[in-house]
Structures are given as C-alpha cells and as structure tokens.
N, C-alpha and C positions, 0 to 999 in steps of 0.2 A: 266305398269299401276299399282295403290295401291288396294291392296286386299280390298274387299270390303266386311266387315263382321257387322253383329248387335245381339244382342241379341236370335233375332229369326233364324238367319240365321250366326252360329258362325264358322268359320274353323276347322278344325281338324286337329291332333298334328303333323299327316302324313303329311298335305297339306303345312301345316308351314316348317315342316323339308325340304321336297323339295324345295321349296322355298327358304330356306335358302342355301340348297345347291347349287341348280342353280345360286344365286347371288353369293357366295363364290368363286364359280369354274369359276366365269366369270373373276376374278380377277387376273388370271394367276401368274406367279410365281415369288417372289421377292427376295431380297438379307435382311436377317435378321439378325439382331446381335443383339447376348446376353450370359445369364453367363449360362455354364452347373449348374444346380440345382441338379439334380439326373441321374445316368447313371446307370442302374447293367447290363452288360456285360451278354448276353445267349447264351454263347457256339455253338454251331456248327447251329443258327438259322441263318435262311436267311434274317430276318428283325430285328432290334438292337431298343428298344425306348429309346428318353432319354428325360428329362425337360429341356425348354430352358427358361429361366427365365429374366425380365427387369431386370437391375441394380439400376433402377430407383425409380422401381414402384412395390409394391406387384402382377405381373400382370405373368402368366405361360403360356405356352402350350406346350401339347407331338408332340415333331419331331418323323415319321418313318423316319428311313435312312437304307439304303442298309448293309449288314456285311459288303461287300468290302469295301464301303464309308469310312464305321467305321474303319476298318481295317489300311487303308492307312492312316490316318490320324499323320503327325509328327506335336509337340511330341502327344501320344496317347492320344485319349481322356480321361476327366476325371472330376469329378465334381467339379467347382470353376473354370473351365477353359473356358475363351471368345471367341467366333469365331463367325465366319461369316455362315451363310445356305441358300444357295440358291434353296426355296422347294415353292411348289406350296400347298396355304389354302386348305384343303380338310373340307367338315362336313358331320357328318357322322351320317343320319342319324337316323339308329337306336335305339343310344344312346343319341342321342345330342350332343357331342360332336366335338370340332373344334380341327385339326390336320393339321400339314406340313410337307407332302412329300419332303423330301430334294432329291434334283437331284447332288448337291453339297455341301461340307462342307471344311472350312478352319479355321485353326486357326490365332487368332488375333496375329499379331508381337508384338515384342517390340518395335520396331519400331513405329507402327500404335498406339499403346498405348500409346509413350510421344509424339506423336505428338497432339494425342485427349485430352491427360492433360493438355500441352501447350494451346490449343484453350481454355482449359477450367479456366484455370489459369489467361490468358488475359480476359477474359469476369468478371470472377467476380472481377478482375482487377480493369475493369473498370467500376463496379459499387459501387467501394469503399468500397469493403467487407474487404482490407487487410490495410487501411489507416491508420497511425498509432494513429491518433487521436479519435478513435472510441474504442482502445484498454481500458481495466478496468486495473487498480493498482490490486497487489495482496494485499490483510492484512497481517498485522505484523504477527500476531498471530491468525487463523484461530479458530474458534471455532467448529468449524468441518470438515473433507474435505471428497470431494466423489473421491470416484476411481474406474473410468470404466474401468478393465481389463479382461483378454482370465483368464480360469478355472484354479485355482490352480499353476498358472503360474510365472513363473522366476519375471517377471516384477512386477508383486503383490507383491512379496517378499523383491525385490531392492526397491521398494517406501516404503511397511512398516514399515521393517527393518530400514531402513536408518532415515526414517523420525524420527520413534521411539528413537534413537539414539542420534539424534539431538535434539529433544524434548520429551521426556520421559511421558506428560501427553496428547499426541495430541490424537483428535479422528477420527475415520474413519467408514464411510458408503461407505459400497464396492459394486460395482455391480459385479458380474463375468458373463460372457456374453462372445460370441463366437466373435473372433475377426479377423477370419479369415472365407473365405467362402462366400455361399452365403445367408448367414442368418447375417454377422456381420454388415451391414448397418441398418436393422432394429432393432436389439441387440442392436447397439451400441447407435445410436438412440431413441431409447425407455427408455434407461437406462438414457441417457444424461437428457432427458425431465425428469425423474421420479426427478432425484437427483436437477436439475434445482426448482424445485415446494417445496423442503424441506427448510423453511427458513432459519434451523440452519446450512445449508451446507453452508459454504462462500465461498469456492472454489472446483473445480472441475477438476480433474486430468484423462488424459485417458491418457492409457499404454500400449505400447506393447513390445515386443523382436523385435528384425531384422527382416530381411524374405528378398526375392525378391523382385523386382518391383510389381509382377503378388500379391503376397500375400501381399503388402499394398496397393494397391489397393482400398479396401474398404475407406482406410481415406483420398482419393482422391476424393471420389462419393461425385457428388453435394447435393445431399438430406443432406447429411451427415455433410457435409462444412456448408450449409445455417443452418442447425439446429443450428450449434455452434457461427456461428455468432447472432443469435438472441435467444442467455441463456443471462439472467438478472445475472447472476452468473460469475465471472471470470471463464476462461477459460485455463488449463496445457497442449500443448502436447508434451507427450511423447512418440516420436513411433521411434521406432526402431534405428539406432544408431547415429553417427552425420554425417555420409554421406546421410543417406536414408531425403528425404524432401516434402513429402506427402503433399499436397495442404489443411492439415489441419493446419499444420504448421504454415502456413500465414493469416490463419484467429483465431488463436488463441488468447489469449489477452496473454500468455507467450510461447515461444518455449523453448523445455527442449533439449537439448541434447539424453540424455538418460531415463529412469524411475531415476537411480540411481542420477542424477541432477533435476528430478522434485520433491527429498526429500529431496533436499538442495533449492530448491527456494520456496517450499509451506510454510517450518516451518524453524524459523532461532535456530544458536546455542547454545544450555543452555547454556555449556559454554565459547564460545563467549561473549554471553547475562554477563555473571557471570563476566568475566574479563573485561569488559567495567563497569559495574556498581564495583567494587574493584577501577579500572582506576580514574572514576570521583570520589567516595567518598574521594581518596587518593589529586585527586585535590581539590577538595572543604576543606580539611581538611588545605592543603596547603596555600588556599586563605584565609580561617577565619583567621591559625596564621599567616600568612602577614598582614591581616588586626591587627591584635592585636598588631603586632610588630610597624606596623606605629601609631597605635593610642597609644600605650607607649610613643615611641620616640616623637610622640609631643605633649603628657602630660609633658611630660620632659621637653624640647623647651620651652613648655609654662610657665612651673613653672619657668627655669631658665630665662628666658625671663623677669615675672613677679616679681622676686626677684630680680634684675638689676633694673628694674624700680621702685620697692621701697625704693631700697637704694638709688638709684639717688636721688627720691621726699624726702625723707627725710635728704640725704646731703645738696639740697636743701634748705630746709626748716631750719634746725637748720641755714643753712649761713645766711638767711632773717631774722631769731629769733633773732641771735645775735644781725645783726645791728640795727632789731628795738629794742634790750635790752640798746645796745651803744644808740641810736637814745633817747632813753625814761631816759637813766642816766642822757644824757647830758642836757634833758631839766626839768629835776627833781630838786625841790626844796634843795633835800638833797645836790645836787651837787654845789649849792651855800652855803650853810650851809660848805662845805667843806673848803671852801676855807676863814671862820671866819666872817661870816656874823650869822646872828639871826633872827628867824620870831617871831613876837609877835603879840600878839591878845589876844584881851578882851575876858572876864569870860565866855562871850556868843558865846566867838570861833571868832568874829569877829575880820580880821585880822586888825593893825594898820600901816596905812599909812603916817598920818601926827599927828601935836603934836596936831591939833586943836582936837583931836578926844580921846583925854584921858584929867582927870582932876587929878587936884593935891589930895593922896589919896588914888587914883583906884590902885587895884589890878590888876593886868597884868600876863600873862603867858612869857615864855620867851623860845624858842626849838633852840638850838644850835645843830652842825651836833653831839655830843653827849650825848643825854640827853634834858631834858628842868627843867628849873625850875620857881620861881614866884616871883614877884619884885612888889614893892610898888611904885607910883610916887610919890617924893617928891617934885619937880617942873616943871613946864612944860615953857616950851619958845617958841617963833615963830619962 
C-alpha cells in the first residue's frame, strides 16, 4: 500500500529510508554490467569498494565485493575495465545511499565484447546511420578544422604536423579531451557538440593512436556513434591504425586510416595545388599560341586566297575590256574613216546625208580618219 502522507501528517526521513530499504532488498540479486570507474585497492581489508559506472549513461553506483572476490579476478581488476557483478541492491539507510553487494564478479571477454558491437553495428545498420548517402563531402579547403584528441598526444602531432606541411596557412581548434577510459565518451562528446556549434569549423577531425579492442572501446559506444551521426559538420575518423575499425568508423562522413592520413584528406597539397595550376597555365599558354598559330595561318589562306581571286577578276576583266574596246573600234566611226571614207556636216554640226540638205555656197566641214578640214559647195546635184 502507498504511504500516506499530507502536510499535517508528513513522514520522516527514517520511515522513507526504510521504506526504501525494504522495497530495495525485495529485489534480490541481479547480473549487472558496466565499466570500472574507480577502484583504489585497500590492502589487507576484507571488503574492496569500487564504481561501477553505465557506459551509456552519466549513471554510478559503489559495488562492496569481497577481497577474495577482488582478488581472484583474471586479468585483475582495474579502472576502464567491463564486467559483469552478480550483487544484491542494498540502501543504506543511514546515509542514503544505494550499494551492491556482489556475491560474484567476472570479467567481460573479448569475445562477449565483438559480439555486443556486432549486435550493435547491425542495429544502427539498420537504421541507416552508415548509408552512404547520408555521408557530407569534405571542403577543398577548410577554413578551419577541429580536432578532438587524447592530451598532448602522438595523434595531435601526426594531424598538425602533417596538415601544416601540406598547407602551411590552415587553422585549428583543438579539443584535448581524454580518450581513453571512462570519462572519454563524455569528453569526447562534449567536445564534438562544442566544435559542431562553431560556424567557422568546416570540418571536424577525431584522433587517436592504436590501443586494444578493450581501449577503443569508447568510439564504439553508441551515445558516441549517434552524436556523430547528427554534427551538421563533416565528420574525420581517425582512430587508431588501419586494422583497428571502431563502429565510429562507419558513421563517419570520412574514414582516415590513420591521424597521419586524416592530414592528407582535411587539407590538400600546396604543392600539389602549385604544380597543377604551373600544369594548366603551361596549357592555356599552349592553347592561346595554337590559337594564334591557326588564326595566322588563315589570315594567310585568306589573303592568298583573296589575291588569286583578284587577279582572276581582273584577268577577267581586262579580257571583257579589250573585246568591248575591239567591240567599240569596230563600230566607231573612225574605223570607217579608215578605210577613205569622210563625215561631213554643216556649221551647226549637223551631219549631211543627202545633197538635198546643202546649198550651193554653204560652207561644210569635212573630218577624214586624219584630220578634217572645210569645203565650200560649188554645186550640188541630185
């Protein structure tokens, strides 16, 4: 039955804590797993605490377990390290606090672990987190890049180094964030989201070194995976070597290889860049004198072309000139004149045809084919 409290009539802190203990303890003893958080090891005590922590979820609680428990435990316990506890909720309530009595403890295989990435790999599989069409293009040329790596770290060095190298003016917004552990989910996350919200980041690079299965780990965790599927920002990863294939890998919008290959696919080569643009100017230079060369050659063409066709029209032309100069001698009055004939015609120019048309008297002109002169008529006949 539900406690029944009011204002006038409120419970007390005591009567809650047992309460809560009693419901607790009713719950008997479960099978638990999660990531050691914190373990310090107390020497010769009979009871060991340590944090067992969600991988999921900001979410803790102290395990008591046995020395022995602790003890037996292959490989030894240690913090970052997964397993399984089979302990019974306890609350305690003095302090308030909630604890589990481990009656058992085992560590998680490697085994047990790619077969839970496997399940987890098919699932967001299959809700088209890794489809390649969802993927974003990198920019040519970034205008700024982020890069989530572990503290002062090898991989920091291989992406700035290298990048720098290849592009000498690029810029970078670094997060350093613990990348290992049970803190690098939310690090890494956090940092993803910070640099995601910066406009002038255009892309965003995470980075690690090699490690075990057990130490990449983290960029397997789904929180982790979903966050990176839903950056409005391109997405780099670079985790660990090209055997290692962390389930970030596939949600990424590029898989690097290495860090040292995610500072050749964020920024391309100066000089690279330098010998393609020498390449095309040498071609373009190329194509203008070809082009000048053909537009020579057939200004030439055309001139020689043009000059052919004016000596033709004027070969032409003079052979039509001549015949109509022959055409015009032969119907020219001179050309009867030639041959002892005479044109004559009156003072007024008019010429004469017949004798009715002069009197005896009249002065007359007289034009032979050389010369002309003037004749008087002294008689005229029919």
């Amino acid at each position: 039955m539900a406690l029944e409290t009011s204002p006038e009539a409120p419970a007390a802190v005591r009567t809650i804590s047992r309460l809560l203990s009693d419901y607790i303890g009713k719950l008997g003893a479960v099978w638990i797993e999660g990531q050691v958080a914190q373990f310090r090891p107390r020497p010769g005590a009979k009871s060991q605490f340590l944090t067992l922590r969600d991988t999921d979820a900001d979410v803790s609680v102290t395990v008591i377990a046995d020395a022995v428990l602790v003890g037996s435990m292959n490989p030894p316990l240690e913090e970052g390290q997964r397993i399984l506890v089979w302990a019974r909720p306890e609350f305690w309530a003095g302090n308030g606090s909630l604890r589990l009595r481990a009656r058992d403890m085992r560590a998680v295989g490697l085994g047990t672990l790619l077969a839970e990435l496997a399940r987890l790999r098919e699932l967001l599989a299959a809700e088209g987190l890794f489809a390649p069409e969802r993927k974003k293009p990198l920019p040519f040329l970034p205008h700024r890049v982020g890069l989530i790596c572990g503290r002062a770290s090898a991989a920091m060095d291989d992406v700035l180094v290298n990048a720098r190298l290849r592009w000498p003016s690029v810029q970078f917004e670094v997060r350093e964030v613990a990348v290992q552990g049970v803190q690098a989910v939310s690090a890494v996350t956090a940092a993803l989201a910070e640099l995601d919200a910066l406009p002038e980041v255009d892309v965003i690079v995470i980075a690690r070194g090699g490690g075990s299965v057990e130490d990449l780990l983290p960029f397997s965790n789904e929180t982790l995976v979903r966050a990176v599927a839903q950056c409005r920002t391109p997405v780099v990863s670079a985790i660990g070597h090209e055997q290692d294939v962390p389930l970030i890998d596939f949600v990424a919008d590029v898989r690097a290889s290495t860090p040292t290959d995610a500072a050749k696919l964020i920024v391309p080569s100066f000089e690279d860049q330098q010998a393609i643009v020498t390449q095309l100017r040498a071609r373009s230079l190329r194509s203008v004198q070809s082009r000048f060369d053909r537009a020579d050659q057939g200004i030439a063409d055309a001139t020689k072309r043009m000059r052919t066709t004016i000596r033709h029209r004027l070969d032409s032309e003079s052979q039509r000139l001549e015949q109509l100069l022959a055409r015009t001698r032969a119907l020219s009055p001179l050309s009867t004149l030639q041959r002892g004939y005479a044109l004559v015609t009156t003072d007024n120019g008019a010429v004469v045809r017949a004798s009715s048309e002069v009197q005896s008297g009249e002065l007359l002109q007289v034009m032979v084919a050389e010369g002309s002169f003037s004749v008087s008529v002294e008689t005229v006949k029919e």
